[in-house]
N, C-alpha and C positions, 0 to 999 in steps of 0.2 A: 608779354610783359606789361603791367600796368604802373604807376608811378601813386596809384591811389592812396589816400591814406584815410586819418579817422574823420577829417575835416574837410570833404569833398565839397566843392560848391561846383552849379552848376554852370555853364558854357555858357563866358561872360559876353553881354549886348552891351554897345558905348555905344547907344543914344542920349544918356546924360549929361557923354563927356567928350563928343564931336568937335564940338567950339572951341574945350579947352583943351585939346589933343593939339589943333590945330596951333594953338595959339604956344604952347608947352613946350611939344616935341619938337615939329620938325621945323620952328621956327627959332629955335635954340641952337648952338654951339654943338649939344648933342646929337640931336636931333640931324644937323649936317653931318657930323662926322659918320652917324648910319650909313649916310645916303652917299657920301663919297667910296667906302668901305667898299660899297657896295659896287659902284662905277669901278672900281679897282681891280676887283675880281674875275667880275663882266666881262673887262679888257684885257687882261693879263691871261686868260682862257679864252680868249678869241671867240666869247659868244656870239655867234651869226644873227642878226638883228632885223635886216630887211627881209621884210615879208613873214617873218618868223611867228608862228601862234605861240598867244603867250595868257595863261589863264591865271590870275591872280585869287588866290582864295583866301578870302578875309582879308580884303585888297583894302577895306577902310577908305582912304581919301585918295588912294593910289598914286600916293607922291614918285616912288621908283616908276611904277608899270607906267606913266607918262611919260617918264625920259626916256621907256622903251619905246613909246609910241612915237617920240620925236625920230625917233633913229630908225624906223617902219615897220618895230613890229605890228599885229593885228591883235589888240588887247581887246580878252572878256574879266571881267571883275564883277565881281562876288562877294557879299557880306551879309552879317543878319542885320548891321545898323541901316534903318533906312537913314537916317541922320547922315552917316559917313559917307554911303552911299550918293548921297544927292550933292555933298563936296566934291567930288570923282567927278559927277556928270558934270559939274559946274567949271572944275578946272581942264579938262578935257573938250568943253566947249569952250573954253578961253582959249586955248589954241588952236580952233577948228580941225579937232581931231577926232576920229571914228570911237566910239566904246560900247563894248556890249556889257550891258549890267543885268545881275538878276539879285533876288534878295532873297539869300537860303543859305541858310548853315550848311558846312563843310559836308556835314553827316550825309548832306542832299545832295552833293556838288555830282553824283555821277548822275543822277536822275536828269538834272537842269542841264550839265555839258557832258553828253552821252558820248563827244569825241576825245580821243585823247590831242593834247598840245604839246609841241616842239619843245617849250618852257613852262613849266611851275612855279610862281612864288607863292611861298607861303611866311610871310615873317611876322614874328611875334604874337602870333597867334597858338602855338603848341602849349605855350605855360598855361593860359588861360583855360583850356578845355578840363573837365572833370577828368577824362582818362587821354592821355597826349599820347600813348603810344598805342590807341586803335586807332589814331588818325592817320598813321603813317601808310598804312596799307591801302586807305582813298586815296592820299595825295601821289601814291606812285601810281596806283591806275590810271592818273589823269597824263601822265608821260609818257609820250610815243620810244618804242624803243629805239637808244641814239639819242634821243630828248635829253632837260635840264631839269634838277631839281634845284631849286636854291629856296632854302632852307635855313631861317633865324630864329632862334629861339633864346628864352631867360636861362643863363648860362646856372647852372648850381656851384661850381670854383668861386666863379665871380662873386654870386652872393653870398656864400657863404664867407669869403675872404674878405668883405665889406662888411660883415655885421661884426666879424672878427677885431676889423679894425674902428670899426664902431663901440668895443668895450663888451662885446656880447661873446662870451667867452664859453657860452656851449654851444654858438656857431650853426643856430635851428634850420635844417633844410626847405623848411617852409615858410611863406613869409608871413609880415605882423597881420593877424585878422580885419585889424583896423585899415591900416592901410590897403590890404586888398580890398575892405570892400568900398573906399571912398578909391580905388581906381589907380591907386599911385604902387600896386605891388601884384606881380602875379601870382596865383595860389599853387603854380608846381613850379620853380626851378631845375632842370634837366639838366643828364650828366651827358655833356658832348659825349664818352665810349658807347654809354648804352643807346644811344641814338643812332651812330655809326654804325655800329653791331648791327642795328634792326633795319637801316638802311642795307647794310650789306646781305643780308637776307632776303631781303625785296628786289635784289638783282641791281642796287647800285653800287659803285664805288665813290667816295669822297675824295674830288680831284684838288678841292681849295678847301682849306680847315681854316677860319680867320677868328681870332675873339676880337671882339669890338669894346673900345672905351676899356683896354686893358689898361692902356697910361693917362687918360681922362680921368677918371672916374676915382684913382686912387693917387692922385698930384693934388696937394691942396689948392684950394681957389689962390691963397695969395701967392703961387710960386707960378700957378696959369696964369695970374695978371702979369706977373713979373715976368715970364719967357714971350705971353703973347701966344695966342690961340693957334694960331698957323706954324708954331714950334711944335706946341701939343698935338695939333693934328698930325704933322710931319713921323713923329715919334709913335703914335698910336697904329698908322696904316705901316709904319716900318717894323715893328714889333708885336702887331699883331696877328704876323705867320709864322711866328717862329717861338718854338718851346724852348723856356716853358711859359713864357711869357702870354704868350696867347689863351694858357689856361684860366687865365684872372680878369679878360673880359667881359663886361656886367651881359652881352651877347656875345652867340658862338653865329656865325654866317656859314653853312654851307652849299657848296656846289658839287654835287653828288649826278654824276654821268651815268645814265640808265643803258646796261646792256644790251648790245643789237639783238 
């Protein structure tokens, strides 16, 4: 199954936009709420952390696979940005922590880490590639059987449910041209079923289904100023497992358990 359509663009590099990733995402309100989401899941599914191999592909600045390495996984990270990449090494030596880095697109990732790892991340990386669902079938090779897939991607619910309520009333499955290509919109939005589906073919099961910034993202600012952020967040990791609520987050998080 391919997601392709007439306006394919190739498998996007952020070396342009390292600085202000940095400075955007995960230094934003949103940008936490990822990263909690994320801590949420980890813990509630009892992922085993010490000692644990954990290969992050299209790891970018490796904001999560750090807090994995606080806790003793053994992180390798992966990206085409050298830009991103050298963010990674840098925050990683700020806590005098081990990282094995290399610079290569996914497409390469079995040539570079020939072994398979305990843990997979792969997040927000699947929208941006030209075809998101041949990637699926590298990223489960790289999972020991009994291993972890976790797995974020640009939700298509989500987006299409926000251009909705943005006044765009035929609801386009792909995003503005413009916008993708200054960086601020991925060029596939994905249907969490068909993802599952194609996981569950590749010998996983989806143990934690989450959409993220289900209640962020469609709360207007002045009713987040008026509750207070720590309301909103409260609300988004409480309703972001549970349907149908979780189908309208702008990301879907999975944790998909590879069979023994």
């Amino acid at each position: 199954m391919s997601t392709k359509d007439t306006d394919t663009r190739p498998d996007r590099n952020f070396d342009d936009l390292a600085a202000r990733f940095a400075r955007t995402i995960y230094a934003t309100p949103r940008g936490q709420l990822r990263l909690m989401a994320l801590r949420a899941d980890f813990a509630d599914l009892k992922i085993v952390l010490p000692d644990a191999s954990v290969l992050d592909i299209g790891g970018g600045q490796g904001q999560f696979s750090l807090e994995l390495a606080q806790q003793g996984a053994q992180v390798s990270l992966c990206d085409i940005s050298a830009e991103m990449l050298q963010l990674a090494r840098d925050q990683f030596a700020a806590q005098q922590l081990p990282l094995t880095v290399k610079q290569c697109a996914l497409q390469d990732v079995a040539a570079e880490f020939p072994q398979p790892f305990d843990i997979v991340l792969n997040h927000a990386v699947l929208e941006w590639l030209e075809d998101p669902f041949a990637a699926l079938p590298l990223l489960a090779d790289r999972v020991k059987p009994g291993g972890w897939l976790s797995l974020m991607f640009y939700n298509l619910h989500g987006h299409q449910w926000r251009q909705l309520m943005n006044g765009r009333t035929h609801a386009p499955q792909s995003a503005n041209p413009r916008l993708r290509d200054e960086g601020n919109a991925p060029q596939h939005p994905l249907d969490p079923d068909a993802i599952e589906q194609a996981l569950n073919t590749l010998g996983f099961h989806v143990e934690r289904w989450r959409g993220i910034r289900c209640v962020h993202d469609h709360m207007h600012q002045k009713i987040r100023d008026r509750i207070g952020q720590d309301a909103v967040n409260k609300a988004d990791l409480e309703f972001g497992t549970l349907e149908p609520y979780r189908q309208f987050g702008r990301y879907v998080h999975f944790l998909a358990h590879k069979q023994e």
